[in-house]
C-alpha positions in Angstrom: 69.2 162.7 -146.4 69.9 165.1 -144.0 68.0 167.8 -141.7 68.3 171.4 -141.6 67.9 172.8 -138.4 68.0 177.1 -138.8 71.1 176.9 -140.0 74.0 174.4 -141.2 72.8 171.4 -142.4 73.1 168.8 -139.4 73.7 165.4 -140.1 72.6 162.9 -137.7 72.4 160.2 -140.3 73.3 159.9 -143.6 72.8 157.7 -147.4 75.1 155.8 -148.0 75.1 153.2 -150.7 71.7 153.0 -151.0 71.3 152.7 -147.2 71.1 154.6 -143.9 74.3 154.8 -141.5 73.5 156.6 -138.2 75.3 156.4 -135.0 74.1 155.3 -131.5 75.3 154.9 -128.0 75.1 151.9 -126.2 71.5 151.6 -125.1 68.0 150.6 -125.9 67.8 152.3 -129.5 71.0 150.2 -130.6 69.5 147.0 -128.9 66.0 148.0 -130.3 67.7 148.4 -133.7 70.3 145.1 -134.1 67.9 143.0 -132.1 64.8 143.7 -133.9 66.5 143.6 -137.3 63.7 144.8 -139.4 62.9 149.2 -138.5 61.3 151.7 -139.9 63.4 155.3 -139.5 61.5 158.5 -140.1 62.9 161.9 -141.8 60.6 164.9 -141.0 61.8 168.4 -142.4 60.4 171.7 -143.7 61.8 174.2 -146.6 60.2 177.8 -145.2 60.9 179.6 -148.2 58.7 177.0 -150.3 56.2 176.8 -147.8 56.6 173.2 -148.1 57.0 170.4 -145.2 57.8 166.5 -146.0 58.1 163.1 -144.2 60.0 159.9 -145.4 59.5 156.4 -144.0 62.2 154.1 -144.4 61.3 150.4 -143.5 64.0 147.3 -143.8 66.7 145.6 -142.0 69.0 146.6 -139.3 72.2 146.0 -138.4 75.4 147.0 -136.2 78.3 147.9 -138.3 80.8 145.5 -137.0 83.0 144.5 -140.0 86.5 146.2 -139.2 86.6 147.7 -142.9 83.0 149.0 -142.2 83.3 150.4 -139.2 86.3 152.6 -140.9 84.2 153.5 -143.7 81.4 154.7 -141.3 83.6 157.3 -139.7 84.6 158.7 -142.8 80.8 159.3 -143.2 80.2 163.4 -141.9 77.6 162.3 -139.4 77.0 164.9 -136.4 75.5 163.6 -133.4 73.4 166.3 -131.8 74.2 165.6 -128.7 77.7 166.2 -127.0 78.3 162.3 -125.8 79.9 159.5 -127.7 78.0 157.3 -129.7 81.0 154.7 -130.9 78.7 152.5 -132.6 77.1 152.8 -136.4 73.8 151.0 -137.1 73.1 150.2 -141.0 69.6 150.5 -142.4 69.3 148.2 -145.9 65.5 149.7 -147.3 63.4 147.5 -148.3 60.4 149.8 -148.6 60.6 153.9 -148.5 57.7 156.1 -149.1 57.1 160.0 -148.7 54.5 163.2 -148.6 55.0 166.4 -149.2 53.0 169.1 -147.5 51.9 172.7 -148.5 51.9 174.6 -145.3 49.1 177.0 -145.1 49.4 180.6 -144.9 47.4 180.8 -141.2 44.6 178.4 -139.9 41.9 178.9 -137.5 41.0 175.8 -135.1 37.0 175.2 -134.8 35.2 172.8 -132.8 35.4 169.7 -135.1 39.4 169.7 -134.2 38.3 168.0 -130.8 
């Protein structure tokens, strides 16, 4: 799985043997993530020239890659933090339930009062 962003495909977080590997900095996502143990990670993206947008829910259990072997296999992964700081640590994701839409974007839409 992996997000498009105008341009080269970013990865932030990745598949990986049939779960999700991301990276983190120390902080209250990591904590949020190990400490909490079961998640659910989102995946929102759009494809422009299909008109199309979709969303996946992952939900299962978290965990900090700590095994030494583990940790080297997680930074062969291409992951791409978007931001410019170092996140050292890589947080597992084993699904236990995923689920997904897919949306036709419309060509123009007019708000009326029943929006609110």
């Amino acid at each position: 799985l992996a997000v498009a962003l105008g341009g080269p495909l970013v990865n932030n977080f990745i598949a990986d043997h049939g779960g999700i590997v991301f990276r983190s900095a120390a902080g209250t996502k990591l904590a949020g993530a190990v400490l909490n143990r079961f998640v659910a990670f989102e995946i929102d993206g759009d494809q422009p020239g299909d008109r199309t947008a979709w969303s996946v829910v992952v939900k299962g259990q978290a965990r900090a890659v700590e095994r030494m072997q583990e940790v080297f296999d997680a930074e062969d992964l291409p992951l791409f933090p978007w931001l410019a700081w170092d996140k050292p640590n890589f947080v597992r994701i084993d699904p236990m339930v995923v689920t997904g839409r897919r949306y036709h974007i419309v060509d123009s839409a007019t708000p009326d009062a029943s929006i609110g």
